[in-house]
C-alpha positions as CSV (number, residue, x, y, z in Angstrom):
1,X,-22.4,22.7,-14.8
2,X,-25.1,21.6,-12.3
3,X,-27.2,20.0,-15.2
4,X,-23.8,18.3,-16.6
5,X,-22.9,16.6,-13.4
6,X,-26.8,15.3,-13.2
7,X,-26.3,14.0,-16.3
8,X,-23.3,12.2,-16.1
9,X,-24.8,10.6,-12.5
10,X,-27.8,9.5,-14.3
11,X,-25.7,7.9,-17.2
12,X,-23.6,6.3,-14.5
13,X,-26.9,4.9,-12.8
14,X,-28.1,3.5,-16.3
15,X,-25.1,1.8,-17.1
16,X,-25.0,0.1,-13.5
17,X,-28.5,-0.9,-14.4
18,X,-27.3,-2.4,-18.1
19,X,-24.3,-4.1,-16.5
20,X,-26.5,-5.9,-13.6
21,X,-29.1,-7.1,-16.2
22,X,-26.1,-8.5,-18.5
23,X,-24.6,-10.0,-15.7
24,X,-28.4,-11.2,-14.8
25,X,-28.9,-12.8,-18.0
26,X,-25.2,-14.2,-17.9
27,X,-26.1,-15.8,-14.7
28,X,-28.6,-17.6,-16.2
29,X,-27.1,-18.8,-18.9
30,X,-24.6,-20.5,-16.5
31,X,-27.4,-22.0,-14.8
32,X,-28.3,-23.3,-18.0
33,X,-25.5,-24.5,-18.4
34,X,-24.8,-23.2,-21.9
35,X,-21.6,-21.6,-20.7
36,X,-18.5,-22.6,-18.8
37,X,-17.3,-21.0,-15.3
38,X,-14.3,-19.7,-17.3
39,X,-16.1,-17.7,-20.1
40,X,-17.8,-15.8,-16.9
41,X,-14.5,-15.1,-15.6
42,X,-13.2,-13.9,-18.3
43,X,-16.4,-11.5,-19.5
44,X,-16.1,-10.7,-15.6
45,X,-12.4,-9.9,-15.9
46,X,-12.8,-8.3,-19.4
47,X,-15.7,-5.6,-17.8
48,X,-13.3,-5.2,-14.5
49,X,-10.5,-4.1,-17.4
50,X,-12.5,-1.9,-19.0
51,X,-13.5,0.0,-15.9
52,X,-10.0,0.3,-14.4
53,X,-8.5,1.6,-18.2
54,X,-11.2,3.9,-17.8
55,X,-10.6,5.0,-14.0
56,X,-6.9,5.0,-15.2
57,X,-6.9,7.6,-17.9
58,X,-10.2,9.8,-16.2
59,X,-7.3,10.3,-13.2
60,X,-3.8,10.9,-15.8
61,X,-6.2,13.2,-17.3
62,X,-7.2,15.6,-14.3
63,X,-3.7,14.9,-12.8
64,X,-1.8,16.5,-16.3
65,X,-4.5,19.1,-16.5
66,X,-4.0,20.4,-12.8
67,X,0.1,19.5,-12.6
68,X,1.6,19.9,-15.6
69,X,3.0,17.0,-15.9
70,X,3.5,15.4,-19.5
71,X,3.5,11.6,-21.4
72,X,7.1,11.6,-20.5
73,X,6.8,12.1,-17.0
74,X,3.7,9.4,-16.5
75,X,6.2,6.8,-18.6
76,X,9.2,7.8,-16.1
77,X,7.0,7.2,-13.4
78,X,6.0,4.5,-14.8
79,X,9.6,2.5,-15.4
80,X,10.3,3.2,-11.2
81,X,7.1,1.6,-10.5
82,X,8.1,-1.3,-12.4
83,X,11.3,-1.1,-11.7
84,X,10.3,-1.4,-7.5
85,X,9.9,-5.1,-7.5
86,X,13.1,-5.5,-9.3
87,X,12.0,-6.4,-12.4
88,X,11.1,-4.0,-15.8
89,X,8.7,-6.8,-17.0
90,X,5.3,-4.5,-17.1
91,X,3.8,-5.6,-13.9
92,X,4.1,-5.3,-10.2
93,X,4.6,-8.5,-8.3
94,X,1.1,-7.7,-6.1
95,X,1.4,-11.4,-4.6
96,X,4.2,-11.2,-1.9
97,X,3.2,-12.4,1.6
98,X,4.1,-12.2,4.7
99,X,2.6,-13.5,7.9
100,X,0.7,-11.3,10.2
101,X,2.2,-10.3,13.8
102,X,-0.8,-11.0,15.6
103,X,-2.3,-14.5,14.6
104,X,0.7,-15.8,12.4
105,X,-1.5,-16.5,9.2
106,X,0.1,-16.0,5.5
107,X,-1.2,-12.3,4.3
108,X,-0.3,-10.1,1.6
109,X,2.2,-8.0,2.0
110,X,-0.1,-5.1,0.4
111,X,-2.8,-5.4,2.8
112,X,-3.4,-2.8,5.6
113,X,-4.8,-5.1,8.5
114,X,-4.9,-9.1,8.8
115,X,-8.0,-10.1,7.0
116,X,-8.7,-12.7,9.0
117,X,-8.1,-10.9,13.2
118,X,-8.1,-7.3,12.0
119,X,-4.4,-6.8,13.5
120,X,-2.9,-3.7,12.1
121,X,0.2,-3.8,10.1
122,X,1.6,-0.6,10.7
123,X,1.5,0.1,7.2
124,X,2.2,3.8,5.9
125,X,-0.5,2.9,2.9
126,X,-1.6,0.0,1.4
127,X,0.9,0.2,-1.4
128,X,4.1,0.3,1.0
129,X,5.6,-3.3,2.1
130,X,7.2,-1.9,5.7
C-alpha cells in the first residue's frame, strides 16, 4: 500500500514538473510572439478543466464507495444545486456581490472575508450567501 501511495506522489511530482516545463515553453512562445494572450487562456483554462473533472470524479468516487449513494442521487443533488440560484440552466450564478460591512467595497457574495480589509463576513462556509 506504502509503495502504491509513493508511487502515485512521485507521478504527481512528475506531472507538476511536465506541466511547468509546457507552461515554460508556452511562455516563451508568447514572448515570441507567435501566440495570442487568448490561446494561453484558453490552454490555461483547458488544463484548469481537466484537473477539476479529475478532482470531481476522484471525490464522487470515494464518496459512492464509502456512502452508498448512487448516479441517481449525485443527479438529484445535482438539479437542487442548480436549482439554488433559481435557474435549471447547468450552472451556478458564482458572480453575485455584495458590499462588505466593514470598508463598503463591491465583494463576492461567496467570499469568506473582504479581500481587500480582511473583514469577516460571518459566513457559515464559503458556499452560503448569509
Amino acid at each position: 500500500m506504502i509503495d502504491f501511495i509513493w508511487d502515485m506522489f512521485q507521478h504527481r511530482q512528475i506531472g507538476d514538473v511536465q506541466d511547468e516545463l509546457r507552461s515554460n515553453h508556452e511562455k516563451d512562445k508568447y514572448q515570441d510572439g507567435k501566440i495570442s494572450t487568448n490561446e494561453v487562456r484558453l490552454r490555461e483554462l483547458e488544463t484548469r478543466h481537466e484537473q477539476l473533472k479529475l478532482v470531481t470524479m476522484a471525490m464522487w468516487t470515494l464518496l459512492k464507495d464509502h456512502s452508498g449513494l448512487t448516479e441517481g442521487d449525485l443527479k438529484r443533488y445535482i438539479e437542487k444545486v442548480d436549482l439554488m440560484d433559481g435557474k435549471a440552466d447547468g450552472r451556478v450564478n458564482t458572480k453575485e456581490k455584495c458590499d462588505c460591512t466593514k470598508c463598503g467595497r463591491t465583494i463576492l457574495t461567496s467570499s469568506l472575508a473582504c479581500p481587500y480589509c480582511g473583514g469577516d463576513l460571518h459566513r457559515k462556509s464559503a458556499f452560503s450567501r448569509v
